[in-house]
MIGUKOL-457397 format. One line per 4 residues: number of its first residue (from 1); for each residue x, y, z of N, C-alpha, C. Coordinates in steps of 0.1 Angstrom, whole numbers. Example, Ala and Ser with C-alpha at 12.3 -4.5 7.8 and 13.67 -1.06 7.14 Angstrom:
<pases>
1) 132 -57 78 123 -45 78 132 -33 78 | 128 -22 71 137 -11 71 129 0 79 $
</pases>
This chain:
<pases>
1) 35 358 512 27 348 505 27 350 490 | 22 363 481 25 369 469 40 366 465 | 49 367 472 59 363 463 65 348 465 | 63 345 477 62 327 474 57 324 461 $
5) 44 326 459 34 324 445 44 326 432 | 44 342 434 55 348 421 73 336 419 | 76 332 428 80 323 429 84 314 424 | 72 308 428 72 290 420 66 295 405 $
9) 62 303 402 57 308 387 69 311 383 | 81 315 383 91 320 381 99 307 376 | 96 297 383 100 285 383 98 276 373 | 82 276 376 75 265 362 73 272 352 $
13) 70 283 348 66 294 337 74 287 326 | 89 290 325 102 284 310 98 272 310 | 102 262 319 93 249 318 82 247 307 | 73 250 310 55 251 309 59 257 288 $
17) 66 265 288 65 277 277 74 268 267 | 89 261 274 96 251 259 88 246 262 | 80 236 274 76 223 262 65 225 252 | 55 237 257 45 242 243 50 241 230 $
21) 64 248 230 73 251 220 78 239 213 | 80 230 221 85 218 213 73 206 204 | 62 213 210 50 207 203 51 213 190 | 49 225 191 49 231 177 62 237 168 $
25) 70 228 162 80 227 155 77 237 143 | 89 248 138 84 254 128 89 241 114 | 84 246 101 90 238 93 96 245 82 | 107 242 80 119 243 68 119 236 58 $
29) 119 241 44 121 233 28 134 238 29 | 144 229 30 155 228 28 160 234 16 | 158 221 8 157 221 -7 148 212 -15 | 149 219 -26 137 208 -37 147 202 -46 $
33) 140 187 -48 145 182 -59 158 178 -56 | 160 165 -40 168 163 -37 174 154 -42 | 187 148 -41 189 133 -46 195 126 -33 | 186 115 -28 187 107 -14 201 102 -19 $
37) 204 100 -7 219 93 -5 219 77 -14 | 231 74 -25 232 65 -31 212 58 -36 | 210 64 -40 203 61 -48 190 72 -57 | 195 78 -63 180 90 -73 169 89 -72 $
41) 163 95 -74 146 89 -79 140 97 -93 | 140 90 -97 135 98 -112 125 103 -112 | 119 116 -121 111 126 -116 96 118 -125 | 100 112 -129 91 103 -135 87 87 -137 $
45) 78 87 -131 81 69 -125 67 62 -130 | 67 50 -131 57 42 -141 46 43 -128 | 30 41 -126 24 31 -116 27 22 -111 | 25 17 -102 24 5 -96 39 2 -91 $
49) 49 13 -94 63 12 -90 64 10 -75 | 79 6 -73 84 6 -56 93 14 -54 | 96 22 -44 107 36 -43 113 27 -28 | 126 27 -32 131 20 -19 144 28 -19 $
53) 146 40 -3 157 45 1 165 38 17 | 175 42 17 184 39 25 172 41 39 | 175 32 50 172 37 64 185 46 71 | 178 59 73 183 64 79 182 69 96 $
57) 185 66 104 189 72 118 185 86 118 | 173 90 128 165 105 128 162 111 111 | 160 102 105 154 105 92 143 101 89 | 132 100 83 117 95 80 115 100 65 $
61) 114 93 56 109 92 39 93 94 41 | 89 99 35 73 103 30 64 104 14 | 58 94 10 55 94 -1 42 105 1 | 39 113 -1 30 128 1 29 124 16 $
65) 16 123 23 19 120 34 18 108 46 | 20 99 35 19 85 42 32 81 42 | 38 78 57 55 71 61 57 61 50 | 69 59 45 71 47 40 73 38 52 $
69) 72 22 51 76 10 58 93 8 60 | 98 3 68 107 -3 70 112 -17 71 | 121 -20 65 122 -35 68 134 -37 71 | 137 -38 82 153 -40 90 161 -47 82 $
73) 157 -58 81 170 -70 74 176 -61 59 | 162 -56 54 172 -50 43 178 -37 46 | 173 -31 57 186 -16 54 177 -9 48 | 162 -11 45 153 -2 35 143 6 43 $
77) 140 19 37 120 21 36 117 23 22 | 106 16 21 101 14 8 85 21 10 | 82 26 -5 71 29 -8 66 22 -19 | 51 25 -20 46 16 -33 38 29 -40 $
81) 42 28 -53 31 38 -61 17 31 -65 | 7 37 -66 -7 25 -68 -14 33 -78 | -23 23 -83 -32 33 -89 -42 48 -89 | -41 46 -73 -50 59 -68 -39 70 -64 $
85) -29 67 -67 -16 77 -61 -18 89 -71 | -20 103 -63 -17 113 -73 -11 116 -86 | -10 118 -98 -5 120 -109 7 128 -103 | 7 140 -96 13 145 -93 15 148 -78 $
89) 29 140 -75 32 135 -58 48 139 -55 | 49 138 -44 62 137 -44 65 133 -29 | 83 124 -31 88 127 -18 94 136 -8 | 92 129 2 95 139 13 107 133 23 $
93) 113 140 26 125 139 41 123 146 45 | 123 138 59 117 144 71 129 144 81 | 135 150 90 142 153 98 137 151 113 | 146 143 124 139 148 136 142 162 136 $
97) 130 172 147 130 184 151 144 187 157 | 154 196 156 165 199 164 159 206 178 | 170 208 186 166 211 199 176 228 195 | 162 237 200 167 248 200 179 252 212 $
101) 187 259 210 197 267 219 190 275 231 | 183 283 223 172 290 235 161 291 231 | 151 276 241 139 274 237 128 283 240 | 134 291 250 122 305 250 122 315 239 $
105) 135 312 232 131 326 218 132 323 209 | 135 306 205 137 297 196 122 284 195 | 119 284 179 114 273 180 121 261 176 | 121 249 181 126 238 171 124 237 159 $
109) 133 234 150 130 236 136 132 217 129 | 126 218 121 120 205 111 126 205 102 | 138 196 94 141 200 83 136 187 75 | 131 196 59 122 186 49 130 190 38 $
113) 133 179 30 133 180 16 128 176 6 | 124 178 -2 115 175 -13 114 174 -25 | 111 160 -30 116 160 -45 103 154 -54 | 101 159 -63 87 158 -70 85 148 -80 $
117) 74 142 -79 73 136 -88 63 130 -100 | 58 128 -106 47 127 -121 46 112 -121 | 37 108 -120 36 91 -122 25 92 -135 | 32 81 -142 29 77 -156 13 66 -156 $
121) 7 70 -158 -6 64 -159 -15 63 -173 | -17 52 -175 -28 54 -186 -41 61 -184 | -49 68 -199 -57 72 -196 -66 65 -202 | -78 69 -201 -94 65 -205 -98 65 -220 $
125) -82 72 -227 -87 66 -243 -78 56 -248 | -66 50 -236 -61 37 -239 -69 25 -235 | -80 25 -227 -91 15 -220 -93 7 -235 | -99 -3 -230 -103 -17 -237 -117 -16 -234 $
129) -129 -22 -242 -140 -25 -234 -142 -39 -230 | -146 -39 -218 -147 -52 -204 -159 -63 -212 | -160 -71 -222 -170 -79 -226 -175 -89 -216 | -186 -89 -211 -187 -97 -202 -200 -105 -204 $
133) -199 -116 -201 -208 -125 -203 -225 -119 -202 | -239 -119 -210 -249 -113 -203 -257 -116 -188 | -248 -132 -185 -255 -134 -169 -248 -131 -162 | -231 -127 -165 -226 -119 -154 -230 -110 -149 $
137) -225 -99 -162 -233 -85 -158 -245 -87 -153 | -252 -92 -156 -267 -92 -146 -263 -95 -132 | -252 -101 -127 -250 -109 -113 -243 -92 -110 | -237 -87 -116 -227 -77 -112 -231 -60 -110 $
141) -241 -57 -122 -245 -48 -128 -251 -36 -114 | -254 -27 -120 -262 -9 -113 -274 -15 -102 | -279 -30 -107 -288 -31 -95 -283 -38 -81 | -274 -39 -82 -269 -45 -69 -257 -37 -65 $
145) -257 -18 -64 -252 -13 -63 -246 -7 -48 | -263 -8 -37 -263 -8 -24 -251 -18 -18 | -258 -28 -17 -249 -40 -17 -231 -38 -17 | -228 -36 -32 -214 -37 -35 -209 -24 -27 $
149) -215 -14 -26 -212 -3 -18 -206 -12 -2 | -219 -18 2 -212 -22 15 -202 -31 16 | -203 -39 6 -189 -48 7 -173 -41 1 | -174 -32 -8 -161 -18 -9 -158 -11 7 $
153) -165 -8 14 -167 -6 21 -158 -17 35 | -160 -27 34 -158 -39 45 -142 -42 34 | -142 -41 23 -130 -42 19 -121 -32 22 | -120 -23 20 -114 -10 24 -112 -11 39 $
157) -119 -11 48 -116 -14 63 -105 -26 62 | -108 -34 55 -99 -47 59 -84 -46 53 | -85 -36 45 -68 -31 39 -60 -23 47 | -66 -18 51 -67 -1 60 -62 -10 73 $
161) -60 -22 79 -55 -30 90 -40 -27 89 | -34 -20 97 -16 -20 104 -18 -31 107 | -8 -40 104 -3 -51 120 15 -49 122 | 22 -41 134 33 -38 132 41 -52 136 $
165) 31 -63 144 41 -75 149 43 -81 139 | 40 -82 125 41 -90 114 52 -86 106 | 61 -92 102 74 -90 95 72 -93 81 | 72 -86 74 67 -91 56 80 -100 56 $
169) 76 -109 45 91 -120 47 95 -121 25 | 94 -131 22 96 -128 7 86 -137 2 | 85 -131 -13 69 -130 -20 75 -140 -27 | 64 -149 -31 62 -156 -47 51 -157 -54 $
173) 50 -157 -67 36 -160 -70 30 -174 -68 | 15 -167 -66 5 -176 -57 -1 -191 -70 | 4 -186 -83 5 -198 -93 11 -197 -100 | 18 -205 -103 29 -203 -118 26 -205 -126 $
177) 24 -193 -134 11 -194 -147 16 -181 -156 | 12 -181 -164 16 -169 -178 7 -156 -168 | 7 -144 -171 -2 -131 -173 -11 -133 -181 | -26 -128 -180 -33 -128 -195 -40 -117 -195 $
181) -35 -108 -185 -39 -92 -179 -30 -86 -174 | -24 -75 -179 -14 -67 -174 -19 -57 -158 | -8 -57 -150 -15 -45 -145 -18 -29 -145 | -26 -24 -144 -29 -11 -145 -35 -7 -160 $
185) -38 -21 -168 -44 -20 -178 -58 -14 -179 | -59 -1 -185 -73 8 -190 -84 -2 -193 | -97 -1 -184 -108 -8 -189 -119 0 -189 | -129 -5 -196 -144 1 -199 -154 -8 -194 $
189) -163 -7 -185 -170 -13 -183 -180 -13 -193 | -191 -26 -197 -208 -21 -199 -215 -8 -197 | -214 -4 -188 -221 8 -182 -213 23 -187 | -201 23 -191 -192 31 -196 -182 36 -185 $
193) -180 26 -170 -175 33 -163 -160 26 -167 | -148 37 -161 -138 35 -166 -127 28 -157 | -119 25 -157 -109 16 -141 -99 13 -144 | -85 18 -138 -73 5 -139 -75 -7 -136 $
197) -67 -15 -143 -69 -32 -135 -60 -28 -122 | -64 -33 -109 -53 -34 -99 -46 -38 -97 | -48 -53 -106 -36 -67 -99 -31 -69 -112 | -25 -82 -119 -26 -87 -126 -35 -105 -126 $
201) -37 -106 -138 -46 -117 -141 -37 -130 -148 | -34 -141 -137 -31 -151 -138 -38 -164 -144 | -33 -167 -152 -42 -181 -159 -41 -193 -151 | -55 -195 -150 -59 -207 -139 -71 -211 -143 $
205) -69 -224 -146 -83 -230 -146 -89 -234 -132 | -104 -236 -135 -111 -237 -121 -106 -252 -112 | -104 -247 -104 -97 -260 -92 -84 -259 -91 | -74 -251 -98 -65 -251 -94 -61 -248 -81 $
209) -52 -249 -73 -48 -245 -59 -43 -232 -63 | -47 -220 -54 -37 -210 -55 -29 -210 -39 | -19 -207 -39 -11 -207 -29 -7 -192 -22 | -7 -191 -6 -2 -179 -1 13 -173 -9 $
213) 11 -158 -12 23 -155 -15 37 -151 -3 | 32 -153 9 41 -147 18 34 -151 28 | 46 -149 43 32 -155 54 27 -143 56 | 16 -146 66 10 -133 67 -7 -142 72 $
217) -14 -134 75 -26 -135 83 -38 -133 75 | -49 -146 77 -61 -140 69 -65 -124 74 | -69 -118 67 -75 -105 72 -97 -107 64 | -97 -115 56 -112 -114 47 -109 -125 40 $
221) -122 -136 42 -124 -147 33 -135 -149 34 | -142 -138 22 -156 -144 17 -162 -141 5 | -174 -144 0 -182 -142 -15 -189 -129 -14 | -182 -121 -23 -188 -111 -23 -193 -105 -42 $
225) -202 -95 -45 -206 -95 -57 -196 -94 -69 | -183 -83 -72 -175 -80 -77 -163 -94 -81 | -154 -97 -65 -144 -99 -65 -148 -114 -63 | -161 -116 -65 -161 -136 -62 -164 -140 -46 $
229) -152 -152 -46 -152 -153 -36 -138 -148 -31 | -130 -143 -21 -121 -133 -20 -116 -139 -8 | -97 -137 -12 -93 -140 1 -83 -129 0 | -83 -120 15 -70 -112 16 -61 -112 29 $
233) -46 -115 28 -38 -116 33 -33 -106 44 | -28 -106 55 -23 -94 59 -9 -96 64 | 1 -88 54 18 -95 58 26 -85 66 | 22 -77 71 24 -67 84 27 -51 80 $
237) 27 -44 85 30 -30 78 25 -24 70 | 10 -25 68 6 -24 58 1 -33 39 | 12 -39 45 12 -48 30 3 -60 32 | -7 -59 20 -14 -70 19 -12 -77 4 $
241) -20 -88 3 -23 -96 -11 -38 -103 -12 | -49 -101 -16 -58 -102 -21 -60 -111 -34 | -68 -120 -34 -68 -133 -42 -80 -135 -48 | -89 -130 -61 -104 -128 -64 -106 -141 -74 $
245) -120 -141 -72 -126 -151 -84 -129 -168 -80 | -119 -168 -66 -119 -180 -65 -134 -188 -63 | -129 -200 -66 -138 -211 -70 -140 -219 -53 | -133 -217 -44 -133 -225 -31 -123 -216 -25 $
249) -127 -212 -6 -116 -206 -1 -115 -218 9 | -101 -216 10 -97 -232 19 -89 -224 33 | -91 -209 36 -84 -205 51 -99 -195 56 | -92 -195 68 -104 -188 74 -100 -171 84 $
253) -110 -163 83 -102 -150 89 -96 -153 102 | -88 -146 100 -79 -150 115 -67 -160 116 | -68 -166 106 -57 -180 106 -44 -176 98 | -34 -179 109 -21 -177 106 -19 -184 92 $
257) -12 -184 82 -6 -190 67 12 -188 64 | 19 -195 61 30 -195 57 30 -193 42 | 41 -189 36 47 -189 21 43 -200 18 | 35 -203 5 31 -216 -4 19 -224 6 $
261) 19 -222 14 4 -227 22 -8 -220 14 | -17 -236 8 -31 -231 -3 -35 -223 7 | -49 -217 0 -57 -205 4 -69 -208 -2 | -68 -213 -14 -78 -218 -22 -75 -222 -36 $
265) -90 -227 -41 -86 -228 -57 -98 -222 -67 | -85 -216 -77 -91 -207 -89 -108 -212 -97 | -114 -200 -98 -125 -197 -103 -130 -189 -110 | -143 -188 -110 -148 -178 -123 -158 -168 -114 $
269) -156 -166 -102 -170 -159 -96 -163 -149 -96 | -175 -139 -96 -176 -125 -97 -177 -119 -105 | -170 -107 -113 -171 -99 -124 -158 -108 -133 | -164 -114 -143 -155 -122 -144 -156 -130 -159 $
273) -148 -126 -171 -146 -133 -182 -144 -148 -185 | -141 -155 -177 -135 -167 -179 -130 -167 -164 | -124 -184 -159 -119 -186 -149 -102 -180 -153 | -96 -176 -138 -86 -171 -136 -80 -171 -123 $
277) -70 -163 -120 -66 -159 -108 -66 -144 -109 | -68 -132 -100 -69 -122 -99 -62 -116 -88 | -46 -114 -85 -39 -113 -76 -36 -96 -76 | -33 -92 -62 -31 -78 -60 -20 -78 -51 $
281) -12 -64 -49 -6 -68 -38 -8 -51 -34 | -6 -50 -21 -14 -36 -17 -8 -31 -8 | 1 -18 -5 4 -12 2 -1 1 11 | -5 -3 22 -12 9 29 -22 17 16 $
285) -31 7 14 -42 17 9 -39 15 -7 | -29 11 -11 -26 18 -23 -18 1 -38 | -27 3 -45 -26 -15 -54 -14 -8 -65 | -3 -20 -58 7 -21 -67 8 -30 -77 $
289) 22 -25 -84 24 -41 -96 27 -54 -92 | 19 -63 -84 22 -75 -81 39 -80 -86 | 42 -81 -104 49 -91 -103 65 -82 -98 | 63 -64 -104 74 -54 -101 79 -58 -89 $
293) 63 -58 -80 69 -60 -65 75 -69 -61 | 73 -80 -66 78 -92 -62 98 -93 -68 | 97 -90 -78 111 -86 -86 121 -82 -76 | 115 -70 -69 121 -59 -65 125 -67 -48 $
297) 118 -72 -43 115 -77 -30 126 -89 -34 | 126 -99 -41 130 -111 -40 152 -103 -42 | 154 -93 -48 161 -86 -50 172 -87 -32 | 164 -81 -22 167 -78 -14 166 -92 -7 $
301) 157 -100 -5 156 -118 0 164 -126 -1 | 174 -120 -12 184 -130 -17 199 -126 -10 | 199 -112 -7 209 -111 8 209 -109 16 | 196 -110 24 193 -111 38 188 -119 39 $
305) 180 -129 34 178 -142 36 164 -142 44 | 157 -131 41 149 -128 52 133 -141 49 $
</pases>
């Protein structure tokens, strides 16, 4: 009976012992400061930029540690640099794990490479101060601070949505109108607090129509203290577009939208100088340059047709 036992342990034991082994992959830095196939990345890159490398087969790109997205038709993964992105970040290649020769005295090994990078950001002594009307700030201001907490809060959940069935498709702007706010432009609040702009600021007078930039899915359409009345989009993968200030929302959460299908029309609610349009576009967590992105995107739309 004892060696029956000894046995079948003899049996399952190597079994049981690689597959432990294959959970825990050791990891390899290759090298630093690689240059991805057909195309560089400069060690120094503005905010709000887009980093788009080749798709590769058992390969995975990592902007610190969030996957870049994929988008088949182009042949891409792309990342978005945002305003809350580290000063100092970098990418990563990631390797599938190899399969050891002998998984009992071998671990699988991970190979990474890694190339670093500095993103260019304004600071807090290029800011502007935010002049704002005195019944804004009153609508806006330290005493309705609970509040705005909870709705940052309900906004942040609502960015933070994956939807993988959704195919981002190609962007346009949601009005065709001058800038009259750059993005990532240095600001000073009343209070002395300090902020990039996220999006940029489109000129729109009140009632205009603003139009969906891409299809994609309500994810939030409502009045909230800050951003007005607020509509944000969800175009799959991560990527969203957010629409503030408006004067009337004309879609509701949950409702499918096509490219140029309204959403609403432009206003003055929320923290807010004058009527406008207040557009973002947002990648997993992270507010890019609206128009860069759209540049860069329409780039690749124009030979895949996507």
């Amino acid at each position: 009976m004892t060696e029956v036992i000894w046995n079948k342990i003899g049996v399952v034991l190597p079994t049981v012992l690689a597959a432990a082994l294959q959970l825990f992959p050791s990891h390899e830095i290759l090298r630093e400061d690689f240059a991805p196939i057909s195309q560089p990345i400069p060690h120094i890159m503005p905010v709000g930029g887009l980093i788009t490398l080749p798709s590769l087969s058992g390969k995975a790109w990592f902007l610190n540690r969030t996957p870049f997205s994929r988008i088949e038709a182009f042949g891409k993964d792309y990342a978005v640099i945002g305003t809350t992105t580290p000063r100092h970040s970098a990418v990563y290649s990631v390797e599938a794990p190899s399969r050891p020769q002998w998984p009992l005295l071998q671990h699988p090994t991970q190979m990474i490479s890694v190339h670093h990078l500095t993103i260019d950001k304004p600071g807090k002594d290029d800011g502007r101060d935010l002049r704002l009307p005195a019944n804004v700030w009153k609508r806006v201001n330290e005493d309705h601070d609970d509040k705005k907490r909870l709705q940052s809060e309900k906004v942040r959940l609502a960015i933070s949505e994956i939807q993988e069935d959704i195919v981002p498709s190609c962007f346009q702007k949601p009005v065709d109108n001058i800038v009259t706010s750059k993005y990532s432009s240095p600001r000073n609040l009343p209070n002395g607090r300090f902020y990039l702009h996220s999006g940029v600021d489109l000129r729109a007078r009140t009632g205009t129509m603003i139009y969906a930039a891409a299809d994609g899915v309500v994810q939030l359409a409502e009045h909230m203290i800050v951003p007005g009345r607020i509509v944000i989009l969800n175009h799959g993968q991560g990527l969203m577009t957010r629409y503030l200030h408006l004067n009337e929302i004309l879609v509701k959460e949950g409702q499918a939208v096509k490219a140029g299908q309204p959403v609403g029309r432009a206003g003055s609610t929320g923290r807010v100088q004058a009527a406008h349009l207040h557009w973002d576009v947002i990648w997993k967590k992270q507010y890019g340059d609206p128009l860069a992105f759209q540049r860069h995107w329409l780039k690749y739309c124009s030979l895949s047709r996507i």
